[in-house]
N, C-alpha and C positions, 0 to 999 in steps of 0.2 A: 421528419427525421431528427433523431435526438443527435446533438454532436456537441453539447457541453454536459460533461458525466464526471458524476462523484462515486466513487466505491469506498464504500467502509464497511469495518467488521476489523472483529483483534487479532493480533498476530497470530498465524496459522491458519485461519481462515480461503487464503487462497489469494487476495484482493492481488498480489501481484504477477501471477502465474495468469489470473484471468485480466487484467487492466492492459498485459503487453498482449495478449488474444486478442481484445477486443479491440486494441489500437491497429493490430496488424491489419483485422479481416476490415474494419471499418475508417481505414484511415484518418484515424485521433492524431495528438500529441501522447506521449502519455508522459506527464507530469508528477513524478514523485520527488518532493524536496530535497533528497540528497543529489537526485541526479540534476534537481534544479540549478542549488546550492555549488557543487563541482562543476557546471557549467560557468558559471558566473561570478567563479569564485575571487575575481578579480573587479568584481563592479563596485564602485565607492556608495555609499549608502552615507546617512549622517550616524550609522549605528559600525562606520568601520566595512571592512569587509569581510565578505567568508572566512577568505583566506587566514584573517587573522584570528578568529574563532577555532578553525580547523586544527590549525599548527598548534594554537594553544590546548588541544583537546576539550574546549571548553562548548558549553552548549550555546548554541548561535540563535539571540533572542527573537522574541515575537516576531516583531518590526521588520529587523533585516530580512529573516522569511519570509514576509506576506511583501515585501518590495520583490522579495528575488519572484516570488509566484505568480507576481502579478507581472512583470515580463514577460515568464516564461507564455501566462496565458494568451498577451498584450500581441506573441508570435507568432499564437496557434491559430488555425482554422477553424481547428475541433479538438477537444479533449478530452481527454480523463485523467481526473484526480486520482492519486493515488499516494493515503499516508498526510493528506493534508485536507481541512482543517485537522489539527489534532484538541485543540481546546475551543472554549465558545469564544474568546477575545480573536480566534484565527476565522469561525464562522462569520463574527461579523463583520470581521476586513473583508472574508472572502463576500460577501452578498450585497458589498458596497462596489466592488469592481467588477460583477459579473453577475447574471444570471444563467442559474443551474437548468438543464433540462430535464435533468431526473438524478436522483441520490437515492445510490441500491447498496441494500445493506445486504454484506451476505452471514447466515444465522449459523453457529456451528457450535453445538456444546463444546463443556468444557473439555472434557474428557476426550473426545476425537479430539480437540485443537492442543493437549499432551502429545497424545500418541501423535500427531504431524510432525509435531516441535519437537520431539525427543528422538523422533527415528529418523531426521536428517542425516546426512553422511554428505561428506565433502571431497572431491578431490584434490588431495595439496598440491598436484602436477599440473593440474587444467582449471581449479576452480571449478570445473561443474557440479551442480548437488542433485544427490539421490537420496530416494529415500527406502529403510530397509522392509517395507511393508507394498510398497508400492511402484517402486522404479529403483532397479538393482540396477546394474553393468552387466551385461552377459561377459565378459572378460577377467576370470576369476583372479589375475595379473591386478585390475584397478580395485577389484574387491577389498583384496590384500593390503590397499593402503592408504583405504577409505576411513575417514576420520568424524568423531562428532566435535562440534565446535564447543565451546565453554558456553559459548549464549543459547545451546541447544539442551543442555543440561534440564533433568527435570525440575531440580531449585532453581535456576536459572529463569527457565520457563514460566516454572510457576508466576516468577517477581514478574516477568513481562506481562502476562496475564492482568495482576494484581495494579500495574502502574497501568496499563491502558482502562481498565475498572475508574479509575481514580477520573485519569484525565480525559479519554476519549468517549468514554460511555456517555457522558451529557452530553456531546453531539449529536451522538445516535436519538437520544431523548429529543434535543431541540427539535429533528426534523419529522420526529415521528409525530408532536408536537403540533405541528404548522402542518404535515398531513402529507406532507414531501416524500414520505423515505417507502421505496420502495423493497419491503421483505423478500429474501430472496433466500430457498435451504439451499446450503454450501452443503451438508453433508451427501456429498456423491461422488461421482470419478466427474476429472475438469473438465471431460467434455459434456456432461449431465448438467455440471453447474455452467458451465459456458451458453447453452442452449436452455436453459433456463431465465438467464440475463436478458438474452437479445429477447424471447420471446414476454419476458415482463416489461421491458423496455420501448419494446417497439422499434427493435433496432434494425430489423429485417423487412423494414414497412418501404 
């Protein structure tokens, strides 16, 4: 049974839609740095703490991350990663305080991962997110005052794209690399790529 799990792949991809899936049915942690980070956001570090990162709008370095991650792991039973490592100076923290069971990359052109990114819709009443391609409201009331976010923009997008290119991409490389990373098409409905994971995985063994 695998129960230490990395998921990677670029924004739009899916990795968070399926990482709280696969933590529900298979009882993980599911670990992604902000929710780390907002947990913890009071924990002294010698790099300061979150807290004073956050408040300053500033970006919250290496260090204080892979401390706050390694907690969070340090409480888990079983996890998944999610959104972390993002650079190879976070892979090697991460493979000095833990070993991985499997790192599934999920594969999703560019173009679908637009069209995800741009056809987000938000409600500003509930926070929930839809999307106009794929998961409307049947309540033409929520339709009416559904929003797309400025990070959901197709320039917007794009740069997300372009900066996970830059920094994330040699991750994917490192483990593909070392012979770790398991490929996984994201181009399907969540439950097609859900049941894809577990059966690449072995998570259903």
């Amino acid at each position: 049974m695998s129960n230490r799990l990395l998921l990677l792949g670029p924004p739009g991809a899916g990795k968070g839609t399926q990482s709280s899936r696969l933590a529900d049915e298979f009882d993980l942690e599911h670990i992604t740095t902000g929710d780390a980070l907002r947990a913890n956001k009071d924990m002294e570090t010698e790099y300061g703490t979150p807290r004073e990162y956050m408040d300053a709008g500033e970006l919250v370095p290496d260090g204080l991350v892979n401390e706050i991650v390694e907690t969070a792991i340090d409480e888990a039973d079983g996890f998944i990663l999610d959104g972390y490592p993002r650079n190879l100076s976070q892979v090697e923290y991460l493979d000095s305080i833990t070993e991985l069971d499997a790192v599934v990359f999920l594969d999703v052109g560019e173009d679908e991962l637009l069209r995800r990114l741009t056809g987000r819709r938000v409600d500003p009443e509930t926070g929930d997110v839809y999307h106009t391609e794929f998961n409307m409201p049947d309540d033409d009331e929520i339709v009416e005052r559904l929003e797309q976010r400025d990070d959901d923009t197709e320039e917007v997008a794009a740069e997300r794209l372009e900066v996970y290119r830059e920094n994330t991409e040699p991750v994917v490389e490192h483990y593909r690399e070392t012979g770790d990373l398991i490929e996984v098409d994201g181009e399907a409905d969540p439950d097609g790529v859900f049941d894809r994971i577990v059966d690449a995985v072995g998570l259903d063994d």
